[in-house]
Each structure stands twice: as C-alpha cells, then as structure tokens.
mmCIF file of the N, C-alpha and C atoms, coordinates in Angstrom:
data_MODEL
# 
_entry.id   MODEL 
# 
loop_
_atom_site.group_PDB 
_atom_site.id 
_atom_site.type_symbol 
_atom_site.label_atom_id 
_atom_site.label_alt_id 
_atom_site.label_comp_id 
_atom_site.label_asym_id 
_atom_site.label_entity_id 
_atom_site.label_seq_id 
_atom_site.pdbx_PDB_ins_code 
_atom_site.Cartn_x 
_atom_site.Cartn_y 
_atom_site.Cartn_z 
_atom_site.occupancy 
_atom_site.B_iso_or_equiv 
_atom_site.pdbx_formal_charge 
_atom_site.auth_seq_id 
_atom_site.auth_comp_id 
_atom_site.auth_asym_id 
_atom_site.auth_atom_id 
_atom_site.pdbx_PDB_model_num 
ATOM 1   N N  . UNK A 1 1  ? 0.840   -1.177 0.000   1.00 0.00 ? 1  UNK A N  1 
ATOM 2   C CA . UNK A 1 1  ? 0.000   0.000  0.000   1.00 0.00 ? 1  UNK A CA 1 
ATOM 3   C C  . UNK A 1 1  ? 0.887   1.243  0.000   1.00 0.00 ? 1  UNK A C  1 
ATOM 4   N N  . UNK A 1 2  ? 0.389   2.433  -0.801  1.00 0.00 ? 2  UNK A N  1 
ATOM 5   C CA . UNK A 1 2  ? 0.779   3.156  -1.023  1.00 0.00 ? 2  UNK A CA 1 
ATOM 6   C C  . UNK A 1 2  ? 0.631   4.563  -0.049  1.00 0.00 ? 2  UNK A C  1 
ATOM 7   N N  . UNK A 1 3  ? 1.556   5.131  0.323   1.00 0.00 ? 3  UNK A N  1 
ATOM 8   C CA . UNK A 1 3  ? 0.108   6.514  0.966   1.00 0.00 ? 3  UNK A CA 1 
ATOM 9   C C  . UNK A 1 3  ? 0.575   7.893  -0.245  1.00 0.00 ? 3  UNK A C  1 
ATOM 10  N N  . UNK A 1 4  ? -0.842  8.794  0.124   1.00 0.00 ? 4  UNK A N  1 
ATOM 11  C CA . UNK A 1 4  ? -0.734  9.653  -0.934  1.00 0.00 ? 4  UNK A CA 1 
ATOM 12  C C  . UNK A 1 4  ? -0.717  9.277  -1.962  1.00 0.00 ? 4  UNK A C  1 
ATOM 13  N N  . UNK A 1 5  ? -1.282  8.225  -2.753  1.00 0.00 ? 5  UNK A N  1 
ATOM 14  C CA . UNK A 1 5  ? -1.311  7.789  -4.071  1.00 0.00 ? 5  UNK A CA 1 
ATOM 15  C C  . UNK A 1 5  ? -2.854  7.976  -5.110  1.00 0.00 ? 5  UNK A C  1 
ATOM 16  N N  . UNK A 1 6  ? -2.935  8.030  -6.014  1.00 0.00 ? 6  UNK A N  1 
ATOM 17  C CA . UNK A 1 6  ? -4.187  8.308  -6.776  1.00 0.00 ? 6  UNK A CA 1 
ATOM 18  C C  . UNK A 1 6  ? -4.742  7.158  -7.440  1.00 0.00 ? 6  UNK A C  1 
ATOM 19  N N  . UNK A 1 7  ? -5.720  6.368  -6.508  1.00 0.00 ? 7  UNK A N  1 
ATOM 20  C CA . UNK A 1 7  ? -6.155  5.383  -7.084  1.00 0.00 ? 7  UNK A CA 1 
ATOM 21  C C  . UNK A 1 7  ? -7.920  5.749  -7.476  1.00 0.00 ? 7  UNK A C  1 
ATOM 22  N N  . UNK A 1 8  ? -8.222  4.079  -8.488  1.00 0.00 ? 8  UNK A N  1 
ATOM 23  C CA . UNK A 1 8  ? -9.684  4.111  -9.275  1.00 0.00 ? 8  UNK A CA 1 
ATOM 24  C C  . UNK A 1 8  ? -10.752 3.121  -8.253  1.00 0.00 ? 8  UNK A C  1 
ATOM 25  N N  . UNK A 1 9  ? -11.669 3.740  -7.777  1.00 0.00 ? 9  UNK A N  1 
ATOM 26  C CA . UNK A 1 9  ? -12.506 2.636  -7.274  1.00 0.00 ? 9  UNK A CA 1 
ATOM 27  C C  . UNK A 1 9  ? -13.909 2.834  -8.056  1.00 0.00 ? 9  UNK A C  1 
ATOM 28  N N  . UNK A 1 10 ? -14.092 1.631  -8.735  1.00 0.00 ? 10 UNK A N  1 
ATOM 29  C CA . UNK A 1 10 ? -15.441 1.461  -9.560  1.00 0.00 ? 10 UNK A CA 1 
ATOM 30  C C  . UNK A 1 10 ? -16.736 0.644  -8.848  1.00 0.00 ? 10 UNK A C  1 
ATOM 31  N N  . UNK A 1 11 ? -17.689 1.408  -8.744  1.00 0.00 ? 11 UNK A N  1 
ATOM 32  C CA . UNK A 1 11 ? -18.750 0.522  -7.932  1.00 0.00 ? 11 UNK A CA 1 
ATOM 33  C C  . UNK A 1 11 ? -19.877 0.469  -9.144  1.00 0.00 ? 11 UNK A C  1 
ATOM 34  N N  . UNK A 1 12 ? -20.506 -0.644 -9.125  1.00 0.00 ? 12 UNK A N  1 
ATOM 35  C CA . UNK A 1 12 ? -22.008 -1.018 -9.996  1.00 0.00 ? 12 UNK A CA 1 
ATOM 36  C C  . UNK A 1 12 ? -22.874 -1.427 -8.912  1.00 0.00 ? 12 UNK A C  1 
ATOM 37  N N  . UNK A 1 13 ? -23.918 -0.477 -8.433  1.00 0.00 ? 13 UNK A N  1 
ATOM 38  C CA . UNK A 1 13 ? -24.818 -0.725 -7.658  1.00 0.00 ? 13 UNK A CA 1 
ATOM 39  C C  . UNK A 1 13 ? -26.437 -0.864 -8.014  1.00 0.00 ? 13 UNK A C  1 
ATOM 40  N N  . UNK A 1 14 ? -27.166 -2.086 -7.584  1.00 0.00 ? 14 UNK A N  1 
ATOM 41  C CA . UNK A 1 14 ? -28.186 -1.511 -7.804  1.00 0.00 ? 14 UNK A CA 1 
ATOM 42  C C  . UNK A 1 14 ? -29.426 -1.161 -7.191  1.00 0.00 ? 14 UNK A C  1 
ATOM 43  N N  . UNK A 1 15 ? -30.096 0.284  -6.648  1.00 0.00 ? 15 UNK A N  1 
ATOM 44  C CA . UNK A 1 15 ? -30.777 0.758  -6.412  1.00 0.00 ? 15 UNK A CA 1 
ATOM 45  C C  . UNK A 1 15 ? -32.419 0.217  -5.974  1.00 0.00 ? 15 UNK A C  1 
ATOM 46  N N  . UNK A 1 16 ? -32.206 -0.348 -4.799  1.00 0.00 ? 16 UNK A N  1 
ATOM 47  C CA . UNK A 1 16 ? -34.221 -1.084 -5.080  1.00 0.00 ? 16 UNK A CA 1 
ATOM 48  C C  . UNK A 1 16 ? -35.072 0.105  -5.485  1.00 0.00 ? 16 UNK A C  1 
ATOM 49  N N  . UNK A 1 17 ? -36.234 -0.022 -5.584  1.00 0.00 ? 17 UNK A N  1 
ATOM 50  C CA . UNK A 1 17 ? -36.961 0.586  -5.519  1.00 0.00 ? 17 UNK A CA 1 
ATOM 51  C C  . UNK A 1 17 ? -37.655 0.799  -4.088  1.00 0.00 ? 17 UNK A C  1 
ATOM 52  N N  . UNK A 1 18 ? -37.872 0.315  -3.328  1.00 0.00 ? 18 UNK A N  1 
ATOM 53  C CA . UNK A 1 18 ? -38.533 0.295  -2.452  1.00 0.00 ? 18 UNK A CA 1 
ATOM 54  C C  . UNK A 1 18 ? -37.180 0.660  -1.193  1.00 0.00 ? 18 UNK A C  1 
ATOM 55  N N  . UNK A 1 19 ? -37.789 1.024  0.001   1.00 0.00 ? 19 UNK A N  1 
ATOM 56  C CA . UNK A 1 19 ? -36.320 1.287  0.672   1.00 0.00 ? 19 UNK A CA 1 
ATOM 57  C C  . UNK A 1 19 ? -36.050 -0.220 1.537   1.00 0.00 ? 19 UNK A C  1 
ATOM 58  N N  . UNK A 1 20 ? -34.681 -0.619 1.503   1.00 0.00 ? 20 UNK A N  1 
ATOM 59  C CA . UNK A 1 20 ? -33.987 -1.715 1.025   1.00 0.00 ? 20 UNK A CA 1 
ATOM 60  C C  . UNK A 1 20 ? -33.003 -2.102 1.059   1.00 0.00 ? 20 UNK A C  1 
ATOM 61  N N  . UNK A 1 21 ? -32.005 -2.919 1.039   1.00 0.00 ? 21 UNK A N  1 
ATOM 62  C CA . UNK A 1 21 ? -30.694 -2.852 1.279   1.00 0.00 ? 21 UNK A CA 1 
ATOM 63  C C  . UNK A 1 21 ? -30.241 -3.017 -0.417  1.00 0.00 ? 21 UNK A C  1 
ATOM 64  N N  . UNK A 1 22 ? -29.199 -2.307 -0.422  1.00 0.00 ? 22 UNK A N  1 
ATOM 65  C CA . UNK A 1 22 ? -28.645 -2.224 -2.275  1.00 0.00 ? 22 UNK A CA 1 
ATOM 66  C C  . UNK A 1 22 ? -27.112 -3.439 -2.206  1.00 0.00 ? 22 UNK A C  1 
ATOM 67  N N  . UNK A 1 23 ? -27.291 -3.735 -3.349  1.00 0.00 ? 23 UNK A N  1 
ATOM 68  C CA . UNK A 1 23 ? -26.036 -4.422 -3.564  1.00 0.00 ? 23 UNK A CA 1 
ATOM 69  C C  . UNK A 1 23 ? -25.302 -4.117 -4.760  1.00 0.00 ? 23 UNK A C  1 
ATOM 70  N N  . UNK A 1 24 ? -24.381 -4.850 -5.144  1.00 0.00 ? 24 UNK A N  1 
ATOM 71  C CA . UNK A 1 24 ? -23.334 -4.430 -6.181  1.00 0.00 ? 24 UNK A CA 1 
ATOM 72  C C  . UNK A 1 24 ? -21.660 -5.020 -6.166  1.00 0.00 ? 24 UNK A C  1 
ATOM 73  N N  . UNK A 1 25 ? -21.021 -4.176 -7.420  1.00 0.00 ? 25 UNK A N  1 
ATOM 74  C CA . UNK A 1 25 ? -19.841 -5.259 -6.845  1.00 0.00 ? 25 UNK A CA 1 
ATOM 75  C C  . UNK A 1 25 ? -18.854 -4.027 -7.296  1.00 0.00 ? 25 UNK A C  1 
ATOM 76  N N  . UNK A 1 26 ? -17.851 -4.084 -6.748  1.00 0.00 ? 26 UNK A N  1 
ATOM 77  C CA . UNK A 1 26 ? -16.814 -3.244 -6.644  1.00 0.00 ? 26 UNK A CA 1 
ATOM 78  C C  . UNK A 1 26 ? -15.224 -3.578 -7.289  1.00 0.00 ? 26 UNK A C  1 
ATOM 79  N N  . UNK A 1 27 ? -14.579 -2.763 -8.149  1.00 0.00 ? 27 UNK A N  1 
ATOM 80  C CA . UNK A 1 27 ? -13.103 -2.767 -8.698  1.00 0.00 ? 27 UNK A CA 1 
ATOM 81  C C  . UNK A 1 27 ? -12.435 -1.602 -8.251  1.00 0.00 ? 27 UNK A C  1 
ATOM 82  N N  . UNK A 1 28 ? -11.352 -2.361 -7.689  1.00 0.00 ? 28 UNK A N  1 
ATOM 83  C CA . UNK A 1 28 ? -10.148 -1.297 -7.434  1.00 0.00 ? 28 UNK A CA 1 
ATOM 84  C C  . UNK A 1 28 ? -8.733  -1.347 -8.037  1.00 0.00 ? 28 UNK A C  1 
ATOM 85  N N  . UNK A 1 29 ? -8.390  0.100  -8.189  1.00 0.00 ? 29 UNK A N  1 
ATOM 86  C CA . UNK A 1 29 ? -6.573  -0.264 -8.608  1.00 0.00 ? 29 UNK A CA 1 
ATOM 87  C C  . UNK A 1 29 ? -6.189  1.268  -8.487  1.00 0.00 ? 29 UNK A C  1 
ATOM 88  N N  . UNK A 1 30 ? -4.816  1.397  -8.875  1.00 0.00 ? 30 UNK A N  1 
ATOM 89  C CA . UNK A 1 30 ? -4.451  2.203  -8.248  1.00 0.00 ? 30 UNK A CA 1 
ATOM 90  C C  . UNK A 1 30 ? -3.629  1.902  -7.514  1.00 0.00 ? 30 UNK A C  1 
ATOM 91  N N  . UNK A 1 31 ? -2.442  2.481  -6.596  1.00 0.00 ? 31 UNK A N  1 
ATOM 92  C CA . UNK A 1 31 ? -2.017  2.573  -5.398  1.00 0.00 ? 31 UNK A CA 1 
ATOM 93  C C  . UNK A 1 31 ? -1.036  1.857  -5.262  1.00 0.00 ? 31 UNK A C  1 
ATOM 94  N N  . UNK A 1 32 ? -0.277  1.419  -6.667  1.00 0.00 ? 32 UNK A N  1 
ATOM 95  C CA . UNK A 1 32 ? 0.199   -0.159 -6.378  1.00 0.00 ? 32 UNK A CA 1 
ATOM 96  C C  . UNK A 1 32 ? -0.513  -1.373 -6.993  1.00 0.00 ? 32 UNK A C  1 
ATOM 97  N N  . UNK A 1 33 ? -1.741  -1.188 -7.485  1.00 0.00 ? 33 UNK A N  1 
ATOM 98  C CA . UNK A 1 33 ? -2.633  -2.239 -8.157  1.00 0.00 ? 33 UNK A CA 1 
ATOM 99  C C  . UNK A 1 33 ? -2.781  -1.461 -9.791  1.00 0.00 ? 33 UNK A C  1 
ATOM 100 N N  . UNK A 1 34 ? -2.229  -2.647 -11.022 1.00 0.00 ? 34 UNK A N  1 
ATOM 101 C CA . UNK A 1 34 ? -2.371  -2.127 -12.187 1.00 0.00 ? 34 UNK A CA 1 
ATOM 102 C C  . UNK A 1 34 ? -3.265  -2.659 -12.905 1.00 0.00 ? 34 UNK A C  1 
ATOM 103 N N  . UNK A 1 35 ? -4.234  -2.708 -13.902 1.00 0.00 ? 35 UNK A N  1 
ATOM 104 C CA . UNK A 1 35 ? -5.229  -3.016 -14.435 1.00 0.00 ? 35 UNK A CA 1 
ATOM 105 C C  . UNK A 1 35 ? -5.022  -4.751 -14.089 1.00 0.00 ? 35 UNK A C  1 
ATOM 106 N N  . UNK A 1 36 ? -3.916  -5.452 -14.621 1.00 0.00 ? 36 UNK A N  1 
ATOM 107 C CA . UNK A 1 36 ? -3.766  -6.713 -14.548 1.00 0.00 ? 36 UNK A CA 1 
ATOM 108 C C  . UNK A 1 36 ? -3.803  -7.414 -13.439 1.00 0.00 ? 36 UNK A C  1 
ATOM 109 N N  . UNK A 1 37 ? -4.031  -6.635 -11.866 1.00 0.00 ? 37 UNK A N  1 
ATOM 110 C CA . UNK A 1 37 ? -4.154  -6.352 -11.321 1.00 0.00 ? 37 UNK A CA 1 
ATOM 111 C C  . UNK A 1 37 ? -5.112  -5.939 -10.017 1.00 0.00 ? 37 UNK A C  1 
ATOM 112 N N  . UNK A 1 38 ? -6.438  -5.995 -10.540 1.00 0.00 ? 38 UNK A N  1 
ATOM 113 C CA . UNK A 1 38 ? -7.636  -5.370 -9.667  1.00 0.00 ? 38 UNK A CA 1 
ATOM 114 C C  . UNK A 1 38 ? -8.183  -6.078 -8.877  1.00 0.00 ? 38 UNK A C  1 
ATOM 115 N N  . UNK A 1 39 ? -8.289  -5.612 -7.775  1.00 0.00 ? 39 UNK A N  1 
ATOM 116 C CA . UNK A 1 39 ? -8.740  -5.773 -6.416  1.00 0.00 ? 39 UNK A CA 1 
ATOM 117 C C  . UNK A 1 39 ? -10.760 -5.809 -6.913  1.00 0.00 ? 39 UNK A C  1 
ATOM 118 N N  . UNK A 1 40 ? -11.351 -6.876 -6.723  1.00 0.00 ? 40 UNK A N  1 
ATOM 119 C CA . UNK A 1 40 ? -12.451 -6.788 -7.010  1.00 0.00 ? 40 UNK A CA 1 
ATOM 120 C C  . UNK A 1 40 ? -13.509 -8.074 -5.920  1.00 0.00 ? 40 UNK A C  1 
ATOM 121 N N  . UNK A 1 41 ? -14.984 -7.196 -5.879  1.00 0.00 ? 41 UNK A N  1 
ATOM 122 C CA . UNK A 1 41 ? -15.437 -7.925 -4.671  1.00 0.00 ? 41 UNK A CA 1 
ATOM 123 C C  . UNK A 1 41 ? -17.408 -7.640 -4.699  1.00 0.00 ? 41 UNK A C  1 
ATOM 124 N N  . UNK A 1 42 ? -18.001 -7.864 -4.100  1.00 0.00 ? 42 UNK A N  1 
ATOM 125 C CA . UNK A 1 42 ? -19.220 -7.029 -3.518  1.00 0.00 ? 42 UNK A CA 1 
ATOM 126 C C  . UNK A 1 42 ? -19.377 -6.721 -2.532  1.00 0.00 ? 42 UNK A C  1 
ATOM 127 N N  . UNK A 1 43 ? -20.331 -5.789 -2.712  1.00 0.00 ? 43 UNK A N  1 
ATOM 128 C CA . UNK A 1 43 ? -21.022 -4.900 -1.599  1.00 0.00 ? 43 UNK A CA 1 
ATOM 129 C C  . UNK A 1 43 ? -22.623 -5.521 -1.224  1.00 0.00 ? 43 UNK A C  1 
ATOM 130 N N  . UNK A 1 44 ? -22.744 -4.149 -0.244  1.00 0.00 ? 44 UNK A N  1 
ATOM 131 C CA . UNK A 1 44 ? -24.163 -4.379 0.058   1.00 0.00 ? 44 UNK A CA 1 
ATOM 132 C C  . UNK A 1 44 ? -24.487 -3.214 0.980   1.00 0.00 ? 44 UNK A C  1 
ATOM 133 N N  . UNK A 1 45 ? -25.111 -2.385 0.828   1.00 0.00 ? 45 UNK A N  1 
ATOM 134 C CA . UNK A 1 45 ? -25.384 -0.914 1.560   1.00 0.00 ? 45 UNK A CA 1 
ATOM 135 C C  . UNK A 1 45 ? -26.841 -1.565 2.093   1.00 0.00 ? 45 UNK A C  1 
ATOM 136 N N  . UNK A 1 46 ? -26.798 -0.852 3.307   1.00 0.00 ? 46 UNK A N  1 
ATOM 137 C CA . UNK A 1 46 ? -28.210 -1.067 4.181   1.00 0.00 ? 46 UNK A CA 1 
ATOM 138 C C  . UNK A 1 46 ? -28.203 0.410  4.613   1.00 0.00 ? 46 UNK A C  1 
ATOM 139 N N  . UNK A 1 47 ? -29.996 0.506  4.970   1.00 0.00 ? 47 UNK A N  1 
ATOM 140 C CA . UNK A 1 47 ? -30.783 1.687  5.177   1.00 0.00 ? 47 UNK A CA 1 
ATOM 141 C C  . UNK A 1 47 ? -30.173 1.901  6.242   1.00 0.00 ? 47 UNK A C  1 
ATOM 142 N N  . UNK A 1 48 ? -29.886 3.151  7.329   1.00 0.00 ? 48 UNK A N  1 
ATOM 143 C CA . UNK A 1 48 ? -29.550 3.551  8.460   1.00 0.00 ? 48 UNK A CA 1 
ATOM 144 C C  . UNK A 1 48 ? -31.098 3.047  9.045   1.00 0.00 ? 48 UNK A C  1 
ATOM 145 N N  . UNK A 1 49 ? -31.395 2.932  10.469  1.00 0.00 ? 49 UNK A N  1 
ATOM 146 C CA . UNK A 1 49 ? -32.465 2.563  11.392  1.00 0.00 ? 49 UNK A CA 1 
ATOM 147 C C  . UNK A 1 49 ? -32.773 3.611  11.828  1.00 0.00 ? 49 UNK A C  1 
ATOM 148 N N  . UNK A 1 50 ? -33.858 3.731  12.242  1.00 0.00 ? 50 UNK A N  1 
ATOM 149 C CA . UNK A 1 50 ? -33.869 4.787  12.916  1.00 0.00 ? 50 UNK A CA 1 
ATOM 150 C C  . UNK A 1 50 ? -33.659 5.451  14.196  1.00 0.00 ? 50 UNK A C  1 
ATOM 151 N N  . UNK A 1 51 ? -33.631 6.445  14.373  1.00 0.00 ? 51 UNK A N  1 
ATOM 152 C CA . UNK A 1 51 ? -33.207 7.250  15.911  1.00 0.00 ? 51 UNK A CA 1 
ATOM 153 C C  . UNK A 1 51 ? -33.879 7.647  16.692  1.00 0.00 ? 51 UNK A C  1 
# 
C-alpha cells in the first residue's frame, strides 16, 4: 500500500426501488494495483435505522 497515491474505485450498484438494502460489486486499482491487477469484490449498503 501506497500513501498519498491516486487510485480508481469502480462501484455497480443496484438501487431497489422500495427502501432496502442495495447491492453491487466493486473494482479497485491504483495505489500499487495495475489493471492486470484489480482488487475486485461485492457490496451491500443497508438503510440507516432509525433514531
């Protein structure tokens, strides 16, 4: 790992319609990581609860 370096993080998410938890999948590089290279994975964003 690099510090101070300029890396790419690509996310494809997709959006429910309804409120929902979203998912998607994620590419990284940059930093030390070169296209041949990419750090790649999924996600999953959830609604905050309430307060």
């Amino acid at each position: 790992m690099q510090r101070n370096c300029t890396g790419q993080i690509e996310m494809n998410i997709k959006i429910p319609a309804k409120l929902g938890p979203a998912t998607g999948t994620v590419s990284i590089l940059g930093c030390g990581r070169d296209a041949t290279n990419k750090l790649t994975g999924t996600i999953e964003l959830k609604p905050a609860g309430k307060k």
